[in-house]
N, C-alpha and C positions, 0 to 999 in steps of 0.2 A: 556634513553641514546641513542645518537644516532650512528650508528655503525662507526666505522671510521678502516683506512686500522691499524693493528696492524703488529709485523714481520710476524705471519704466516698467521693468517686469511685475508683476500682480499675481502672487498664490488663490486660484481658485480652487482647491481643495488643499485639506493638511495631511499629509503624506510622508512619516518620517523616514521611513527608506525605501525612495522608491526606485522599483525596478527598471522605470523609464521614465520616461518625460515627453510631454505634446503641449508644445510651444503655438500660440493662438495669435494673429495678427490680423486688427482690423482693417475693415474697406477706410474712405475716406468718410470723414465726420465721425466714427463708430469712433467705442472705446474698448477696455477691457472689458465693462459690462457687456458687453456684446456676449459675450460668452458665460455670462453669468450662469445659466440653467443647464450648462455642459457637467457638471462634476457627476450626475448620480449618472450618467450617461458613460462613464469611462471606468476602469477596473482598477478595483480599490489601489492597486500598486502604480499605479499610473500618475504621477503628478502632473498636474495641470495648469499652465501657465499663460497667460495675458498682457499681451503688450499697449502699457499706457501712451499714445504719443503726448512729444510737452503741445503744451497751448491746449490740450481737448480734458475735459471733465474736472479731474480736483489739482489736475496741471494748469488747468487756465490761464493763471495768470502768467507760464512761461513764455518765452517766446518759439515758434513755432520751427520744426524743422528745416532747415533749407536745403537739405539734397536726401533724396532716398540714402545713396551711400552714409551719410554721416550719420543718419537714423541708424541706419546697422550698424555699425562699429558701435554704436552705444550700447543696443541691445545686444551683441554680442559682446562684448565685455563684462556686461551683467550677468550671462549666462557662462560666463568662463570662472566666476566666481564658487559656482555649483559645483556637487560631485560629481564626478563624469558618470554619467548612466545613457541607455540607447537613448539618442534622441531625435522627434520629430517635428517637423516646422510645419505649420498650417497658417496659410494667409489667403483674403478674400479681398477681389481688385484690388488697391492700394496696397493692402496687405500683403499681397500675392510677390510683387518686387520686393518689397522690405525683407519677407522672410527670405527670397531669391538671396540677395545681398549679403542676410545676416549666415545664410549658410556659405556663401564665399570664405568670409569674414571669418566663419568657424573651422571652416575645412586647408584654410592658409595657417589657425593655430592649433595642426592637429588634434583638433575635437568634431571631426564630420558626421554629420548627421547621416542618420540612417535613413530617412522617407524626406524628399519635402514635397508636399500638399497643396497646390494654388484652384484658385478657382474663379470665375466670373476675370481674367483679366489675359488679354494676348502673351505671347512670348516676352521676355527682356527688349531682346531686339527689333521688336515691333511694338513697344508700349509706347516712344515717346512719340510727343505731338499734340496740338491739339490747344484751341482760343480760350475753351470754356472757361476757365479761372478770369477769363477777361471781361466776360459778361457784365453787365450789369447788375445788380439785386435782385430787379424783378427774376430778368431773363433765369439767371443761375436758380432762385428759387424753384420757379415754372419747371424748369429742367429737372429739378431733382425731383418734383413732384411728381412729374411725368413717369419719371422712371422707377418711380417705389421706394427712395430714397427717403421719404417724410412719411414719418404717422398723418395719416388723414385725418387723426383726431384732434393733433396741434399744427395742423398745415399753417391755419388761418391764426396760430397765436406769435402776434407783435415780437410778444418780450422773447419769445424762444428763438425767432428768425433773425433776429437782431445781434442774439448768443451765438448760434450757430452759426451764422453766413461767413465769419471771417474764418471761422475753424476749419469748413469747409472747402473755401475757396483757398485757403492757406492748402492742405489736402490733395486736391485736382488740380495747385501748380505743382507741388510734388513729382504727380501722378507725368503731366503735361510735358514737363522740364528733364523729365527722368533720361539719361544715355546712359545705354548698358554699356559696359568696353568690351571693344570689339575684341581685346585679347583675353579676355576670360577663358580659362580652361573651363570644360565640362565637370561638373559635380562624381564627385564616386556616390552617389545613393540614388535611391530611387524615384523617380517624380511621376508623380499622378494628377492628374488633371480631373473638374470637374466642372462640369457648363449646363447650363440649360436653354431649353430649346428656343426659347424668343429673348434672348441676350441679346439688345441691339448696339452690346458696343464689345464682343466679343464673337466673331464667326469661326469653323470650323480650323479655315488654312491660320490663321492667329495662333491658334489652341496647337495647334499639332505640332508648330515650331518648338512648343519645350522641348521634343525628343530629344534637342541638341541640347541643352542644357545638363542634362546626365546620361551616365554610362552604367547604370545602374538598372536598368530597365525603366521602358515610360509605357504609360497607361491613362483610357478618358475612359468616364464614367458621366452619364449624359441623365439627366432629368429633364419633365416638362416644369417649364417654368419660364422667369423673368430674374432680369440680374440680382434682383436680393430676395428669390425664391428660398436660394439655401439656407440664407443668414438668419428667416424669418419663419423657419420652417426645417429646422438642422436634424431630425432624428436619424432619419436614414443616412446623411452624410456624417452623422458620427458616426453611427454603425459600420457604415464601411473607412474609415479613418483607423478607426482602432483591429479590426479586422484584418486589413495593409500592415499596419504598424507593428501589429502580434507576428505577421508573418514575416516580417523583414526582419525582424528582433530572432526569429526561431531559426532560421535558414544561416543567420552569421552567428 
């Protein structure tokens, strides 16, 4: 079968038989654009995939997700549609549980993924919590600004904050509202972790907790930076994504 764009998943490259697959999940407010400049970066046999959440970009006008879990079940159901080939999950804060999830989700219908890849966001278990979706406009804006969340170039533009703020805040109750179950078994594949060093909503003891989440070996990979250093600035974290991913694909 050959991949074609579904509601949520998104073909970022055309790849008619590929040898693997690295599935891409945005932070909060991002899209599949997010990853748009990913393909010349990954190996021709690689397909490369993007997850649209509804309500953000040419979903707009859906209505937005209300549980991390139910966002996965959708996304893995779209990806149960594929040919089975090795596959890897990469998610960034927000993204980072969705992919968690959708590999539950895959590995309950015998299709487990080979690597999953999170970054910028704590364990499962230590994600949920947290007012900010409660904020007000200004406040939540200010906040995202702070954090590197907003081009500085349309920080100050009306019509874009006006688009964005509900997307957003729909996004970080997600993020907020999220309970992992406390009975989840541990993942069979491997998880790599990837932080940088002035993340002020992600510290080291957060980060380390994934080790429980698989039995497949866990691993951190540390940059300087700020929470969307990688997102804004992705070479070397593809580089070593696909490097992981070669190896975990050659070893099984």
């Amino acid at each position: 079968m050959r991949t074609r764009d579904r509601d949520g998943v998104r073909a970022l490259n055309d790849v008619g038989r590929p040898a693997r697959r690295l599935v891409c999940f945005p932070h909060s407010g991002g899209s599949a654009a997010t990853f748009r400049d990913w393909p010349s970066a990954v190996p021709e046999d690689c397909e490369l995939l993007a997850v649209q959440y509804p309500g953000h970009a040419d979903r707009i006008a859906e209505e937005p997700a209300d549980s991390v879990a139910g966002l996965a079940a959708r996304v893995a159901e779209e990806l149960l549609e594929l040919d089975p080939v090795p596959c890897a999950l990469f998610g960034h804060s927000l993204g980072a549980l969705v992919a968690y999830e959708t590999a539950r989700v895959l590995r309950d219908r015998a299709r487990p993924v080979r690597n999953l890849f999170v970054s910028g966001a704590p364990a499962p278990g230590l994600a949920s919590g947290g007012t900010t979706h409660l904020r007000s406009d200004d406040a939540l804006w200010s906040g995202l600004r702070e954090l590197g969340g907003i081009d500085p170039a349309v920080a100050d533009d009306a019509e874009l904050r006006e688009l964005l703020l509900p997307v957003v805040r729909a996004d970080i109750r997600l993020n907020e509202t999220y309970r992992a179950d406390p009975r989840a078994e541990p993942l069979d594949c491997a998880v790599r972790c990837y932080r940088t060093t002035e993340d002020p909503l992600v510290d080291g003891e957060r980060l380390a907790a994934w080790a429980g989440t698989g039995t497949g070996g866990f691993s951190v990979r540390t940059w300087p930076g700020t929470h969307f250093t990688l997102v804004a600035e992705p070479d070397e974290l593809i580089a070593d994504l696909v490097t992981a991913f070669a190896a975990e694909v050659d070893v099984r």
